[in-house]
C-alpha positions as CSV (number, residue, x, y, z in Angstrom):
1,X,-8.9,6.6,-64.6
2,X,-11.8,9.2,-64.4
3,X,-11.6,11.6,-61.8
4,X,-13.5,10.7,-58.3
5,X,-16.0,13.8,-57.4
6,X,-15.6,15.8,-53.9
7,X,-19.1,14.7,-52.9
8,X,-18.0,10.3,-53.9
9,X,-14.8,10.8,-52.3
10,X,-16.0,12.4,-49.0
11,X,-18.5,9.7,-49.2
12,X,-16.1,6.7,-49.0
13,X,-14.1,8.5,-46.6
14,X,-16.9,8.5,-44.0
15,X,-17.9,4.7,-45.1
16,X,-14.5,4.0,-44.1
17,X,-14.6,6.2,-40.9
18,X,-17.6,3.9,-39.9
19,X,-16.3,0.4,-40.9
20,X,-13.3,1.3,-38.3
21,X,-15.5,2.7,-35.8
22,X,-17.8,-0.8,-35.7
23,X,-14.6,-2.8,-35.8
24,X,-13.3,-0.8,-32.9
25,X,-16.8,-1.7,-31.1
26,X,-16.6,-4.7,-32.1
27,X,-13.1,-5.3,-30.4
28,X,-14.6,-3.9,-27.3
29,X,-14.4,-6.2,-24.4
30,X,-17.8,-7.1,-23.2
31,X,-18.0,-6.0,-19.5
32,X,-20.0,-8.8,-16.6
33,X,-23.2,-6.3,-15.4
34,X,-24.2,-6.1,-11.6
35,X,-27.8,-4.9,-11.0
36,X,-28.0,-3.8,-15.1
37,X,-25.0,-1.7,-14.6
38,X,-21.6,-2.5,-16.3
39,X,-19.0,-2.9,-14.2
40,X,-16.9,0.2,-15.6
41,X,-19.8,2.0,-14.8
42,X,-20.0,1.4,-10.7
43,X,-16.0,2.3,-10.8
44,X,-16.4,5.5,-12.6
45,X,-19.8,6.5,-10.0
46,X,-18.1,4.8,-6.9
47,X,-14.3,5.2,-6.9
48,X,-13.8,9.1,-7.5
49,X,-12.1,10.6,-4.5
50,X,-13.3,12.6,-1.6
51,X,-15.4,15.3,-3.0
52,X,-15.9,18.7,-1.5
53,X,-18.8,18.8,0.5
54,X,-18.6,14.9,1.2
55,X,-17.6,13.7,4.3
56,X,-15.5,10.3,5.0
57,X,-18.8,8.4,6.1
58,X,-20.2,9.1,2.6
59,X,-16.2,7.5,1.1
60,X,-16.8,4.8,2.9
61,X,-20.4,3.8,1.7
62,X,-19.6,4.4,-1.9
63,X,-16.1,2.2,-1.4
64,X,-18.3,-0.3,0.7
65,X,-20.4,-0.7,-2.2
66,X,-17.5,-0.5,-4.8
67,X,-16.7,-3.5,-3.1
68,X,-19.6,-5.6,-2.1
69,X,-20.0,-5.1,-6.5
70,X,-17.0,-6.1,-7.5
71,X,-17.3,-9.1,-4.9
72,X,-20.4,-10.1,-6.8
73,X,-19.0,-10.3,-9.8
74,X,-15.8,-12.0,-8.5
75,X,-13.9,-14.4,-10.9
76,X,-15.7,-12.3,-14.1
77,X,-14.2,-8.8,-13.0
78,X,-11.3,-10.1,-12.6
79,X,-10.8,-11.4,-16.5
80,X,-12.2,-7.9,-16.8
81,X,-10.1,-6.4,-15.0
82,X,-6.8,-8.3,-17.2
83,X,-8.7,-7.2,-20.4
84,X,-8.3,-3.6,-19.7
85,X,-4.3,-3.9,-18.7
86,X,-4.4,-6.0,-21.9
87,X,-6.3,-3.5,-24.4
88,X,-4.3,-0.5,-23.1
89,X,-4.6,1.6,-26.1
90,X,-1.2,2.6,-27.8
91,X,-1.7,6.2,-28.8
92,X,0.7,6.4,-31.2
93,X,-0.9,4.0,-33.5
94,X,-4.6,5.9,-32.8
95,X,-2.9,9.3,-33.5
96,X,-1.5,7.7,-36.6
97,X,-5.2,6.6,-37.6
98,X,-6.4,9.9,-36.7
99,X,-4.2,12.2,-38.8
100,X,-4.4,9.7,-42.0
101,X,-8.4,10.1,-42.1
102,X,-8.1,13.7,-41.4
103,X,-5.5,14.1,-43.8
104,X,-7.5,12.3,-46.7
105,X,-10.9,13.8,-45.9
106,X,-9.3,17.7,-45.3
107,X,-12.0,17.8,-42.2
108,X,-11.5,16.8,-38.3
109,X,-13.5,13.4,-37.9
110,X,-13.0,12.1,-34.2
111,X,-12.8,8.3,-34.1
112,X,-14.4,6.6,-31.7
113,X,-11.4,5.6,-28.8
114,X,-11.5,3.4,-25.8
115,X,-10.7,4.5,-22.8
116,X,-7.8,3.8,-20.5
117,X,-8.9,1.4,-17.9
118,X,-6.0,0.1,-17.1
119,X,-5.5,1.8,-14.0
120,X,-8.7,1.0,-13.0
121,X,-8.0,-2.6,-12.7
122,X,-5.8,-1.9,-9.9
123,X,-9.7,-1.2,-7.9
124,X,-10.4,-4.9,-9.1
125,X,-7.6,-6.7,-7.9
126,X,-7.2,-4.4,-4.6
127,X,-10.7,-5.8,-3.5
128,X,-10.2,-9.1,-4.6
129,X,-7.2,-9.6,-3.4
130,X,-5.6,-13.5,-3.3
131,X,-9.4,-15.0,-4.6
132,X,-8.2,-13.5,-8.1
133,X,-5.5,-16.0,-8.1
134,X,-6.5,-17.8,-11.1
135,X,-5.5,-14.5,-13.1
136,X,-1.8,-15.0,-12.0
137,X,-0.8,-16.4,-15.4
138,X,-2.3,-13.7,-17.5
139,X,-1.2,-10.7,-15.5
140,X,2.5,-12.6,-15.8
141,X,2.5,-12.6,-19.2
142,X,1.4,-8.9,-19.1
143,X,4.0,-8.0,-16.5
144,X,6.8,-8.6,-18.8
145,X,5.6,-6.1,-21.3
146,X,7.0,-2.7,-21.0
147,X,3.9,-1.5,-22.8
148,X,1.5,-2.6,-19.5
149,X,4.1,-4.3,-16.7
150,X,2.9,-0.9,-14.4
151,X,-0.2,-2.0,-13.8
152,X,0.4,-6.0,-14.0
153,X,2.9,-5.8,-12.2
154,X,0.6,-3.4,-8.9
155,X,-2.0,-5.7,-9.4
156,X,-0.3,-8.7,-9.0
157,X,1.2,-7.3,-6.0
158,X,-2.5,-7.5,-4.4
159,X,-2.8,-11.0,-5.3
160,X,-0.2,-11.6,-2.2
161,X,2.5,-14.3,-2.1
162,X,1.4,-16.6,-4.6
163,X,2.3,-13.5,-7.2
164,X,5.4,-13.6,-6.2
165,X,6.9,-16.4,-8.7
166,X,5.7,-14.1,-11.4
167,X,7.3,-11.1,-10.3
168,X,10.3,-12.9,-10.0
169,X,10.1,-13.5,-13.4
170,X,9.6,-10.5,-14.4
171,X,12.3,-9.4,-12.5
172,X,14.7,-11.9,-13.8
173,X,14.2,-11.9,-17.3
174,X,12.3,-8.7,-18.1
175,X,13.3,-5.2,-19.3
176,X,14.6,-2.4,-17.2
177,X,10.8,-0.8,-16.9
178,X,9.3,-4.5,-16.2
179,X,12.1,-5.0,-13.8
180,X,11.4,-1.7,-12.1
181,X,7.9,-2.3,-11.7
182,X,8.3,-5.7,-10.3
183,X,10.4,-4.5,-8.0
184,X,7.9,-2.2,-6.4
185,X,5.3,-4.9,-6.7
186,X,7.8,-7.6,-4.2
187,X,8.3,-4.4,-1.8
188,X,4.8,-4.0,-1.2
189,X,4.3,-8.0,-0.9
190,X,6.6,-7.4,1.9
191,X,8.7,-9.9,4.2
192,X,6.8,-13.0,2.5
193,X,8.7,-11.8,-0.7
194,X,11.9,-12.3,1.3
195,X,13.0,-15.5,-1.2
196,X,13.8,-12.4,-3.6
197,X,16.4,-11.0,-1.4
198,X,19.3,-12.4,-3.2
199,X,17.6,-11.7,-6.6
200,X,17.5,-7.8,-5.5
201,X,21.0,-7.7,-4.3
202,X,22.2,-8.8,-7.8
203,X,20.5,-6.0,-9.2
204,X,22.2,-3.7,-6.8
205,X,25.7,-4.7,-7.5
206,X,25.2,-4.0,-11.4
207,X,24.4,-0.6,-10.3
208,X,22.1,-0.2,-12.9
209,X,19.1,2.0,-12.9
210,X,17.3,-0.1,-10.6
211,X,19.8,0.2,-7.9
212,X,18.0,2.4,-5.4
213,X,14.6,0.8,-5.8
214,X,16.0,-2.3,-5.1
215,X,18.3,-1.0,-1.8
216,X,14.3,0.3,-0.6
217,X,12.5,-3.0,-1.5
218,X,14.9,-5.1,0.2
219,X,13.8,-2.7,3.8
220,X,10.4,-4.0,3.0
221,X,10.8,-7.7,2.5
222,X,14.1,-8.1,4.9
223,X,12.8,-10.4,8.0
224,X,15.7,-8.7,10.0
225,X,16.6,-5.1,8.7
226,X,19.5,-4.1,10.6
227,X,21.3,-6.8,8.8
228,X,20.8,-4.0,5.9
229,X,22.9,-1.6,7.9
230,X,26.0,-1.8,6.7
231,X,25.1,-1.9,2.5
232,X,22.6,1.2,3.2
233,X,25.5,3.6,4.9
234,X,27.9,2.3,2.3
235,X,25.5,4.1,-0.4
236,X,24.6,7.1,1.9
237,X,27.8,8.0,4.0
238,X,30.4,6.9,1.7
239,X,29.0,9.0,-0.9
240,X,28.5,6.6,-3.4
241,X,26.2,8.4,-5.7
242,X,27.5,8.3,-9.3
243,X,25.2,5.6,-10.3
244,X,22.9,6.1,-13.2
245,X,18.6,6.2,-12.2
246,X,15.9,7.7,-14.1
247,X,16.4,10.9,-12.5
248,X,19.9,11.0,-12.4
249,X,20.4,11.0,-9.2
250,X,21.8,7.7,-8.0
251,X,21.2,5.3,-5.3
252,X,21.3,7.4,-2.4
253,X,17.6,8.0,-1.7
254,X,17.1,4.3,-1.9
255,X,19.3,3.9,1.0
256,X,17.6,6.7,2.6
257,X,14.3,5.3,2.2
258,X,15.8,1.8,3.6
259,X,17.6,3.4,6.7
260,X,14.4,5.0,7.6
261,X,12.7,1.8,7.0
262,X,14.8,0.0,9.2
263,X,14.0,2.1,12.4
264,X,15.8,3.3,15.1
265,X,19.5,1.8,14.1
266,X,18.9,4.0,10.8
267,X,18.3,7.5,12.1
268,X,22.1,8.1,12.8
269,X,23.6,7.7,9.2
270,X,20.7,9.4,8.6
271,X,21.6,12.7,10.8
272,X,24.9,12.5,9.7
273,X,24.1,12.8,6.3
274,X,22.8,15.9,6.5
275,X,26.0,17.7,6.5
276,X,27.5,15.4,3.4
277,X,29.2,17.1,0.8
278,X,26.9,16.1,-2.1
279,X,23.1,17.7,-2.6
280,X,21.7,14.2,-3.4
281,X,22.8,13.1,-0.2
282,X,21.6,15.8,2.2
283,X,18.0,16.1,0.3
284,X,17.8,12.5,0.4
285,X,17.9,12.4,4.3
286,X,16.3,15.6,5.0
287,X,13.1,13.3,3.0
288,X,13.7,10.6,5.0
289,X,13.4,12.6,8.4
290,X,10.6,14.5,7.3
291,X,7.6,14.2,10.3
292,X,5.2,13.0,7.8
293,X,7.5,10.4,5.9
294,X,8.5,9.3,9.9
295,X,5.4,8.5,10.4
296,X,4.7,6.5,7.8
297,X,7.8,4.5,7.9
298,X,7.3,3.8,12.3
299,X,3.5,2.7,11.6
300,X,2.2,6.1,12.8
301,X,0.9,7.1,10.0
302,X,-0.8,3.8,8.4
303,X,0.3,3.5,4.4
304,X,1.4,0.8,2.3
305,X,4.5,0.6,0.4
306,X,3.5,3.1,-3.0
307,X,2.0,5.8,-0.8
308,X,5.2,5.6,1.5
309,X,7.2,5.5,-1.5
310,X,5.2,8.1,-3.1
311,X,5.5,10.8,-0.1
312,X,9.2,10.1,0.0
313,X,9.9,10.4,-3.8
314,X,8.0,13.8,-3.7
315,X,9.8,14.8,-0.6
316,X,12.5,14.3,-2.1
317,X,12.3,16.3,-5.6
318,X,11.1,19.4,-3.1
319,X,13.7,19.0,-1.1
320,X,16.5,18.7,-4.2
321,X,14.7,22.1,-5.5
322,X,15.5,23.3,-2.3
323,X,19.4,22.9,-3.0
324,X,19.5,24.2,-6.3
325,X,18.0,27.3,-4.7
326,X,20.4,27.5,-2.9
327,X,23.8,26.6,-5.5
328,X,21.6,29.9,-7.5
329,X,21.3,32.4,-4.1
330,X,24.9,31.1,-2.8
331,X,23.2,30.4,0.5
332,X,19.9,28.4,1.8
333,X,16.8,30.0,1.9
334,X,15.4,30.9,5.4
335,X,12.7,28.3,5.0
336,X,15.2,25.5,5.0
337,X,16.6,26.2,8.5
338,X,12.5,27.0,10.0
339,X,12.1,23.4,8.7
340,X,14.8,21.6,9.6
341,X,16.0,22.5,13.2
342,X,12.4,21.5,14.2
343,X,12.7,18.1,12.5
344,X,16.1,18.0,14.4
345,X,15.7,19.2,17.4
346,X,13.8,15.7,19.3
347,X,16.4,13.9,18.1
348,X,19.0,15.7,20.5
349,X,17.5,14.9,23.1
350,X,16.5,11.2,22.7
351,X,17.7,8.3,25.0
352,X,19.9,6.9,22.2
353,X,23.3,8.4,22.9
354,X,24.1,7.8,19.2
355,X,21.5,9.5,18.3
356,X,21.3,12.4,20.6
357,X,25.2,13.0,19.2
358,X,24.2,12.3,15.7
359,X,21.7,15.2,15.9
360,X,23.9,17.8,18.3
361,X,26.5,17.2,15.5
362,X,24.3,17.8,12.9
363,X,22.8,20.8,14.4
364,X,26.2,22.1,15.0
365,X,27.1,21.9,11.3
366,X,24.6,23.1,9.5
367,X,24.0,26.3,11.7
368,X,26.8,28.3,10.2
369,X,25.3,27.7,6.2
């Protein structure tokens, strides 16, 4: 078979280069317009955040108008809006394409690529809210793959109750990262989600890696919270940490986040347990009393369940830095005590009598470190 030439062989390689590219246009979803302007288009002009120089009045006319266009568009964003969660691209298998043209041709050819818009789709549904319904059974389906449950699985939760059968679902019969994202999804539902209650406490007593998510979703969808009581201090006072989560370290800031959740009745485990034995323990309820996290959890600070959950989980990794300063110096830093005798000190003198002794204890104890 006669040699191909350099110049035939570069030649073929960039036919092929642009056979993929039109296929991958080709695959492209097609995207409803609003005023000539595809709908990707407004998100990417309208639904940056707060820009230097911009003040909130500005925020709120570009979100106004975010949302007055993606009301326009209504049932057609929202199928666009599933596309994108659907056509998440898989980087491994474009990285794969990638290197094998590269590799053949011995230059750097960029492909043409998609972008991710899955996230994106969360602005869809967030502004559409239950009128997406009719999306319900696709976003099901996709809330069962690990590859896109994340998203399916948020957006769903701003379709409202009538989500809830499929994030039950996904829940019952999905994998452990399906599982964990449905789990979020039912604790920002909230009490209307309550018919999940017994599902989640199943999930807690296989102390599995879900555990702690599900001891803080069932504080958002429990009707009556201090029924929670008891099952939150028996993960946070008895010290029963040693169960496995993706960071290792157990259920215990789930029940923190629950105690908190739960109010007033939850504030002296939560004192107590900052004088525990174990790291986890104390950083999970020094999060949990944290002003800001406070005031998100008692309404103060308005926030619905992610952002709560977010502050809290980043709270919380600070605040476990904090200790293993402290295991490396052999003592707390002088930042911890400026910090946390302020976030103490109200509590000793609240009406609560379990409360006010909750905190003089507390204060009491950790004084000497």
């Amino acid at each position: 078979m006669p040699n191909r030439s350099p110049t035939r062989r570069a030649l073929l390689g960039l036919m092929a280069v642009a056979v993929l590219g039109l296929i991958v246009l080709a695959a492209w979803p097609r995207e409803p317009t609003y005023k000539g302007r595809r709908l990707s288009s407004w998100i990417d002009e309208l639904g940056r955040s707060q820009e230097e120089g911009e003040t909130l009045s500005d925020v709120r006319l570009r979100y106004q108008t975010l949302t007055n266009t993606v009301q326009s568009l209504g049932s057609k964003a929202a199928s666009t809006a599933v596309a994108w969660i659907r056509d998440k691209p898989r980087k491994s298998l474009y990285d794969d394409i990638q290197y094998s043209i590269e590799n053949a041709l011995r230059a750097r050819i960029r492909l043409p690529s998609r972008k991710d818009r899955s996230g994106e789709a969360i602005w869809v549904f967030q502004i559409l809210g239950p009128t997406a319904k009719q999306v319900i059974p696709d976003l099901s389906t996709l809330a069962l793959s690990e590859h896109t449950c994340a998203h399916a699985a948020r957006c769903l939760s701003c379709l409202g109750p009538e989500a809830i059968s499929a994030l039950s679902n996904a829940l019952a019969n999905g994998s452990a990262p399906a599982r964990s994202a449905a789990i979020d999804a039912l604790a920002e539902i909230g009490p209307p989600a309550a018919t999940t209650a017994p599902l989640l406490r199943q999930i807690i007593l296989t102390n599995d890696q879900s555990t702690w998510q599900a001891l803080r979703a069932l504080a958002e969808i429990q009707p009556n919270a201090s029924d929670l009581l008891p099952t939150m201090c028996g993960y946070l006072l008895n010290e029963r940490v040693n169960l496995p989560s993706p960071q290792g370290f157990g259920a215990a800031p789930g029940a923190a986040y629950a105690l908190a959740r739960i109010g007033p009745d939850g504030i002296p485990p939560l004192l107590q347990s900052l004088a525990s034995t174990q790291a986890v323990v104390r950083a999970s309820a020094r999060a949990a009393l944290d002003p800001r996290s406070q005031d998100m959890f008692t309404g103060k600070a308005p926030s619905d369940f992610y952002t709560r959950s977010g502050h809290f989980q980043s709270t919380f990794n600070l605040e476990m830095t904090v200790e293993a300063t402290a295991r490396t110096l052999g003592h707390y830093p002088d930042t911890y005590y400026q910090k946390l005798l302020p976030t103490l000190a109200p509590y000793t003198n609240s009406p609560d009598s379990a409360v006010r002794s909750s905190a003089i204890e507390a204060l009491r104890q950790i004084k000497p470190r």
